[in-house]
C-alpha positions as CSV (number, residue, x, y, z in Angstrom):
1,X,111.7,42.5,0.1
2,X,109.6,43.9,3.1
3,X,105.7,43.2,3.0
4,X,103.3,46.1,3.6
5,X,100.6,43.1,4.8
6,X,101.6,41.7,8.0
7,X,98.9,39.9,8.2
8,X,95.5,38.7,7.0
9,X,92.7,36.7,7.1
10,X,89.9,36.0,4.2
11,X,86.9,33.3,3.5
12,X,85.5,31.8,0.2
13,X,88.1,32.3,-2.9
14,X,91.5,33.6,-2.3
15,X,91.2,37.7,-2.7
16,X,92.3,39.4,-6.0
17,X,95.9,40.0,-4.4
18,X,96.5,36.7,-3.8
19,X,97.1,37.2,0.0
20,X,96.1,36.1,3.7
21,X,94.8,33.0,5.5
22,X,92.1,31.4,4.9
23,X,89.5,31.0,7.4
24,X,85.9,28.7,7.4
25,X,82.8,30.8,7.3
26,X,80.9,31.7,10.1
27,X,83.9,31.8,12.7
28,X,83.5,34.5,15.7
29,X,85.3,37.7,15.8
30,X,87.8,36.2,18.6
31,X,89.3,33.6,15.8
32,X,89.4,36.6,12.7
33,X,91.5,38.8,15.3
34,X,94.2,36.1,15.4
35,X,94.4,35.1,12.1
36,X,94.0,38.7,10.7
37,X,96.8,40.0,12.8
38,X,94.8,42.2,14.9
39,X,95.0,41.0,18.5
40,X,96.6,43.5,20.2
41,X,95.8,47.4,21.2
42,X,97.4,50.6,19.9
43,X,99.0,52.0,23.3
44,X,99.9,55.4,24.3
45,X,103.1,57.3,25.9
46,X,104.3,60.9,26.1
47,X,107.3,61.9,23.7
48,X,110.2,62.4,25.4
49,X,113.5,64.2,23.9
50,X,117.2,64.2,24.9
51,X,118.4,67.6,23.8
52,X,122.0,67.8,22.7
53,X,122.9,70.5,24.3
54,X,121.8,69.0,27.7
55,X,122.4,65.1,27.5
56,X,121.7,64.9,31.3
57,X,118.1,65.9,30.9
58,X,115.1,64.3,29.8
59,X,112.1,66.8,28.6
60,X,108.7,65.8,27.6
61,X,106.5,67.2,24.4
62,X,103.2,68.1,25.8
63,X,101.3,68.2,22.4
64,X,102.3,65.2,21.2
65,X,102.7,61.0,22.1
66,X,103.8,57.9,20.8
67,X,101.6,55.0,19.5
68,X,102.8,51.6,20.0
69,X,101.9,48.1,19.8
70,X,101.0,46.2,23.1
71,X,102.0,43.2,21.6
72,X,105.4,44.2,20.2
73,X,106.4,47.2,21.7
74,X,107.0,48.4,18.0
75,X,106.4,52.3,17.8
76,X,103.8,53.1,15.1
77,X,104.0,56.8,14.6
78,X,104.1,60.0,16.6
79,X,101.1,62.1,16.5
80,X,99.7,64.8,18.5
81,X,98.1,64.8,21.8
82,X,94.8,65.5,20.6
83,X,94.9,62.1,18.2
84,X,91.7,60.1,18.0
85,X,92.7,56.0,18.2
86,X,90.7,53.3,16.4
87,X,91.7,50.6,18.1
88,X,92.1,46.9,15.6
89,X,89.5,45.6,17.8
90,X,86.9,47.9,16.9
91,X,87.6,47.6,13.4
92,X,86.6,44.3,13.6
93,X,83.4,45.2,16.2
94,X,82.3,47.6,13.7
95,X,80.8,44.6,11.5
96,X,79.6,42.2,14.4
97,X,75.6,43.9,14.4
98,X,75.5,43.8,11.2
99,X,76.5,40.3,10.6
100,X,74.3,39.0,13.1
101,X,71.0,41.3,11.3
102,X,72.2,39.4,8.7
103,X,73.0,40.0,5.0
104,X,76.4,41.0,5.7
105,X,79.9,38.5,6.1
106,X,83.0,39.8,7.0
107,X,85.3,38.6,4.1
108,X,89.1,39.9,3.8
109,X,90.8,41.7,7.2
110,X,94.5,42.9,8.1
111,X,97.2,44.5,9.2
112,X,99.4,47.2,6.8
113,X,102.6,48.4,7.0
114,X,102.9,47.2,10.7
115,X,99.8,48.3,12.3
116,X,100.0,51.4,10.8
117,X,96.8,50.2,8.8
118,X,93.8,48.3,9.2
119,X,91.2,47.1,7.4
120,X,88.2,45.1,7.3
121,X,86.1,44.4,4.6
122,X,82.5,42.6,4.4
123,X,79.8,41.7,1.8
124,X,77.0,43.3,2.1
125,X,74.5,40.6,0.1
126,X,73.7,42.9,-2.8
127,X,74.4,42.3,-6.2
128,X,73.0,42.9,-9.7
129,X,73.8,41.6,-13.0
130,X,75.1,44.6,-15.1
131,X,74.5,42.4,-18.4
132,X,74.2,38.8,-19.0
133,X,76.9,37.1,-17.1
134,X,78.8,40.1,-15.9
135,X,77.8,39.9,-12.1
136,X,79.0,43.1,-9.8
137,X,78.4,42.7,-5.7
138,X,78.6,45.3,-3.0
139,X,81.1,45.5,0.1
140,X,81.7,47.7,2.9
141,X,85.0,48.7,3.5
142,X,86.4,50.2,6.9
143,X,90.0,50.7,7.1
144,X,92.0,53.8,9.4
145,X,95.2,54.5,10.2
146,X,97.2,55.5,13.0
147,X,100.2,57.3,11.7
148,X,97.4,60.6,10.2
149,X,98.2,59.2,6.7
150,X,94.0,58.0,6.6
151,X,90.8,59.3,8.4
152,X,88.9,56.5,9.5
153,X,86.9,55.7,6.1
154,X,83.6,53.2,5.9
155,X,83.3,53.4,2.2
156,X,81.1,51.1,-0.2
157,X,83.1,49.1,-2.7
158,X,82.0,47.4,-5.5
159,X,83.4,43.8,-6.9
160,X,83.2,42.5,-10.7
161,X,83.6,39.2,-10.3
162,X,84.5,37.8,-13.8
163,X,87.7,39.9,-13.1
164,X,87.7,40.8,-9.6
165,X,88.4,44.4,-10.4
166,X,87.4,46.8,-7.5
167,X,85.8,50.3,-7.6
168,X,84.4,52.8,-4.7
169,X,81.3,54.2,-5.8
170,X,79.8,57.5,-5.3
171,X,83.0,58.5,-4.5
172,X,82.8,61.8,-3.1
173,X,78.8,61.7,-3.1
174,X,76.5,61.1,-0.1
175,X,76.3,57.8,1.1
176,X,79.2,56.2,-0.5
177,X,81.5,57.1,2.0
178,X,82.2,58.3,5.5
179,X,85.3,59.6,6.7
180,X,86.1,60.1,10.4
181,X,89.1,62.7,11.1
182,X,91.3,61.1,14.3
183,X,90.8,64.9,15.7
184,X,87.1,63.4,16.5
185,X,85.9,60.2,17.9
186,X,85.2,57.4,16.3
187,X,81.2,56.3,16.7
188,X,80.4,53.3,15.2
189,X,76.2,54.3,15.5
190,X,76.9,57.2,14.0
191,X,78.8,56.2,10.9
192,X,75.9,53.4,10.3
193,X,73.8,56.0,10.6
194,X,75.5,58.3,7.9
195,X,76.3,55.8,5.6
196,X,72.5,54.6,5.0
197,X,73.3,50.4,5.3
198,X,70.0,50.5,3.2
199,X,72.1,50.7,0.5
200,X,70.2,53.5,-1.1
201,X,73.7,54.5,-2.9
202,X,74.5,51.0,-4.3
203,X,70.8,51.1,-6.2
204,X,71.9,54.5,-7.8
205,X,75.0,53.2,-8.3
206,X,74.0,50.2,-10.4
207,X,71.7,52.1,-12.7
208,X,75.0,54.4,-13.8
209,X,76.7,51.1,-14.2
210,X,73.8,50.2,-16.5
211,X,73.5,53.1,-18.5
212,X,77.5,52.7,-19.0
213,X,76.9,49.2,-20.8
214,X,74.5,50.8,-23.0
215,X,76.7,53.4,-23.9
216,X,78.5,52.9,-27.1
217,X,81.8,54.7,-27.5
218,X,83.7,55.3,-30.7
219,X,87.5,54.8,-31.4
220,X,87.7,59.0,-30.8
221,X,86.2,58.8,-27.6
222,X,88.1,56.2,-26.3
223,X,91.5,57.5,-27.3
224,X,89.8,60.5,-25.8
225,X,89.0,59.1,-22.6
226,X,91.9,57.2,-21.9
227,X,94.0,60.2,-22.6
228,X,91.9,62.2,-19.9
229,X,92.1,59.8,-17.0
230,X,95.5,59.3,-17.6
231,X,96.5,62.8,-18.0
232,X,98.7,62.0,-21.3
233,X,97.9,63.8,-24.6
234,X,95.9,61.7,-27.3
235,X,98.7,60.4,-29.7
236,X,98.1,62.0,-33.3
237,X,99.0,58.9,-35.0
238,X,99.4,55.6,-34.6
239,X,103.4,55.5,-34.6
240,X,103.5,58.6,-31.9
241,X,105.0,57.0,-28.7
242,X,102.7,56.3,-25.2
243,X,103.1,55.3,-22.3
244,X,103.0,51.9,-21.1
245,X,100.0,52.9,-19.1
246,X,98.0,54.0,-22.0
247,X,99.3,50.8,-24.0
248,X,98.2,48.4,-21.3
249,X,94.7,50.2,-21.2
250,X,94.2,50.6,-24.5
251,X,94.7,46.7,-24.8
252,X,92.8,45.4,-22.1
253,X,90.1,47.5,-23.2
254,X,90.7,46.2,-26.7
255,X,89.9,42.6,-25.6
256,X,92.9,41.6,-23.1
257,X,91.3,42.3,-20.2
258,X,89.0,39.8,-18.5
259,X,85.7,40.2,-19.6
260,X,86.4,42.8,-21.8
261,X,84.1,40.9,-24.8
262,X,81.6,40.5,-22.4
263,X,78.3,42.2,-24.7
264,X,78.0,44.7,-21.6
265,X,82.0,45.7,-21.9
266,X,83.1,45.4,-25.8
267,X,83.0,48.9,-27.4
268,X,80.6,50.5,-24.4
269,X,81.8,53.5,-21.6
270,X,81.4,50.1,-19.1
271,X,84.4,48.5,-20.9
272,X,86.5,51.6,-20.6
273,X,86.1,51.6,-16.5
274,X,86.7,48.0,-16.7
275,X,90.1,48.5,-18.2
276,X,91.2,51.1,-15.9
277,X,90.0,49.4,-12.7
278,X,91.9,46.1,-14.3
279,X,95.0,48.3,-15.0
280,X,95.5,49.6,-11.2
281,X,94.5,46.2,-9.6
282,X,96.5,44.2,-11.7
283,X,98.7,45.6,-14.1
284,X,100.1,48.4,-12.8
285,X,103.6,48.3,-12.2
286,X,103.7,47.6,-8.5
287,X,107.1,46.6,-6.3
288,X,104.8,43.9,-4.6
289,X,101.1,42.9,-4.4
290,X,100.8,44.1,-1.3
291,X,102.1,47.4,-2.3
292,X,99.7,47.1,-5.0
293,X,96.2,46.5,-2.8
294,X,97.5,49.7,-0.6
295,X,97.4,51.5,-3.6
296,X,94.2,50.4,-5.3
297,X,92.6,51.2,-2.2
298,X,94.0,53.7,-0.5
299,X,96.6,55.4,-3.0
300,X,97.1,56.6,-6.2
301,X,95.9,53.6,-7.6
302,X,92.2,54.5,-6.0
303,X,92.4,58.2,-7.3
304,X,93.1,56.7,-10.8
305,X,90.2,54.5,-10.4
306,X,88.2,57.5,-9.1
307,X,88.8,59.3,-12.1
308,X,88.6,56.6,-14.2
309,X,84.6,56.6,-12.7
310,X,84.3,60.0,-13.5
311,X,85.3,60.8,-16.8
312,X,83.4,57.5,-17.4
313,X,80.3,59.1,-16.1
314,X,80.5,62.3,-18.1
315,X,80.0,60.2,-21.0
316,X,76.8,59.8,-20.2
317,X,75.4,63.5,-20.3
């Protein structure tokens, strides 16, 4: 079966999906663009056509080109003339000031589907203790694309690391995320800038998480909010059919999933993300793990999880 990640680099523990080399701490940028997959440049060319009518001809298409790898020669997409490139070095680049100010450590980077993605993602030194044991810690993702399926995207992300479920927060809010159309240039300074690397959002952000694990929620509610993120009508009885979705959720939340008897999780609007967020990283039916981290971050799998953070929200007003 074919493999969205090319390839990929990580320190410390071996990432949730269970992919990538692993590198020592500390190494320079130089030795993570090898090992991550990302030593070569996006390049440019004008589209060209054969027309059938005329096989003797060659035309060109002004308003568009072809990206391709230097390395390879592999075309990544057509796209038009006017098409922004984030190039795999600058991905990389985008992290270096911030490493060296300290607090930061670049942790997991790669290549998707080719080229066609790239990510980089870093920890930012922030963490907080939602209850007990039950640590969460703060990242900064970048990731873009170069086939117009991603705007260039620096989005916070947060890590619970009894089950390493991820979550963006403040989706959708200022400073949890900035995204940079490829009709407009990519500015490093500028998306620093935006963002707020104070990490004003991640304080607010915590205290929600807070509030969640001191929100108790009864059986109704539950069924209720499962129901809602999931977009499947509540089942009037327990012998009414669901879906595997809402059976995996349902028991994760019931005490499957990891940490889920934690005293911040068991029977609290915390333990209802948790079981989402568990479901789309892990237990959603996925063709490979691969396929499964695009998702959880970048497709449906992340608008579940988005919702999921939502609805869970709500519950709190």
């Amino acid at each position: 079966m074919a493999h969205l990640v090319e390839t990929m680099a990580y320190v410390g523990a071996t990432p949730w999906h269970g992919l990538g080399n692993r590198l020592s701490e500390g190494l320079p940028l130089e030795v993570w663009q090898r090992e991550a997959g990302m030593g070569w440049r996006i390049q440019e060319a004008p589209v060209q056509f054969q027309a059938a009518e005329d096989v003797s001809a060659i035309r060109s298409h002004a308003d568009a080109k072809v990206l391709y790898r230097s390395d390879t020669l592999a075309p990544l997409s057509v796209v038009s003339s006017r098409y922004q490139v984030v190039q795999p070095q600058e991905v990389l680049s985008f992290y270096n000031d911030l490493v060296l100010a300290g607090g930061f450590e670049l942790e997991t980077a790669g290549v998707l589907k080719g080229g066609r993605k790239l990510w980089a993602l870093a920890r930012t030194g922030q963490g907080m203790q939602v209850k007990g044991q039950d640590q969460v810690n703060a990242y900064l993702l970048l990731a873009t694309s170069c086939d117009g399926t991603l705007c260039t995207t620096a989005q916070f992300t947060s890590v619970r690391v009894v089950c390493n479920n991820t979550l963006q927060f403040v989706m959708g809010r200022d400073g949890g995320a900035v995204k940079v159309p490829h009709s407009t240039r990519f500015d490093p300074k500028l998306v620093k800038a935006s963002l707020g690397i104070g990490l004003s959002a991640w304080d607010r952000f915590m205290a929600e998480i807070k509030q969640l694990a001191n929100r108790p929620i009864s059986p109704d509610e539950a069924k209720q909010y499962f129901s809602d993120v999931l977009r499947e009508p509540a089942a009037a009885s327990p012998h009414d059919p669901v879906s595997r979705a809402m059976q995996q959720v349902t028991a994760l939340y019931a005490g499957e999933g990891r940490g889920a008897l934690l005293p911040g999780s068991r029977g609290t609007a915390w333990g209802l993300l948790n079981a989402v967020t568990e479901y789309v990283d892990h237990r959603r039916r996925s063709r490979s793990q691969d396929h499964r981290l695009d998702s959880a971050w970048f497709g449906q799998g992340a608008q579940l999880k988005e919702s999921a953070l939502k609805h869970a929200l709500a519950l709190l007003h």
